[in-house]
C-alpha positions in Angstrom: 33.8 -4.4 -16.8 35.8 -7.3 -14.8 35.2 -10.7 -16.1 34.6 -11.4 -12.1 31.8 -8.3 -12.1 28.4 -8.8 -12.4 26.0 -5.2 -12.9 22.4 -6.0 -12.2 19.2 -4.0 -12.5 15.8 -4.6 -11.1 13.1 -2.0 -12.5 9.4 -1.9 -11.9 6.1 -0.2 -10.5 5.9 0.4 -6.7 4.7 -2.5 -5.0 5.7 -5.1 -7.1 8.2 -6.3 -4.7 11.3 -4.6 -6.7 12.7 -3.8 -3.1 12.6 -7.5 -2.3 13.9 -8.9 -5.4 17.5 -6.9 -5.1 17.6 -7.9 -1.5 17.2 -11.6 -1.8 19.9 -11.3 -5.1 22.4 -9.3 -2.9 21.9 -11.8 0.0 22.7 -14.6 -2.1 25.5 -13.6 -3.5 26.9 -12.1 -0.2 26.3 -15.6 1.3 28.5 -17.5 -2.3 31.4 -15.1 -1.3 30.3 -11.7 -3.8 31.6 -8.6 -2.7 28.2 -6.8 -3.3 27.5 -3.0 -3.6 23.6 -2.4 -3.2 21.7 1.3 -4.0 18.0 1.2 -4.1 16.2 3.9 -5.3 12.7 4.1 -3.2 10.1 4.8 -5.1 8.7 8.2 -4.6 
């Protein structure tokens, strides 16, 4: 791993606002200049 990388993992039960929590993360770091690579996994 890249000093300059960052790998980030949000796990939990469906409906605990998992989905949210990775979204506000990416946008943050999209909006400090983070080249961001996002893939949710939807709960089933």
């Amino acid at each position: 791993m890249d000093r300059d990388s960052l790998n980030w993992k949000v796990a939990g039960y469906a409906g605990e606002g998992i989905m949210t929590t990775g979204l506000l993360f990416s946008k943050t770091a999209s909006r400090h200049g983070w080249y961001i690579f996002d893939y949710p996994e939807y709960p089933s």
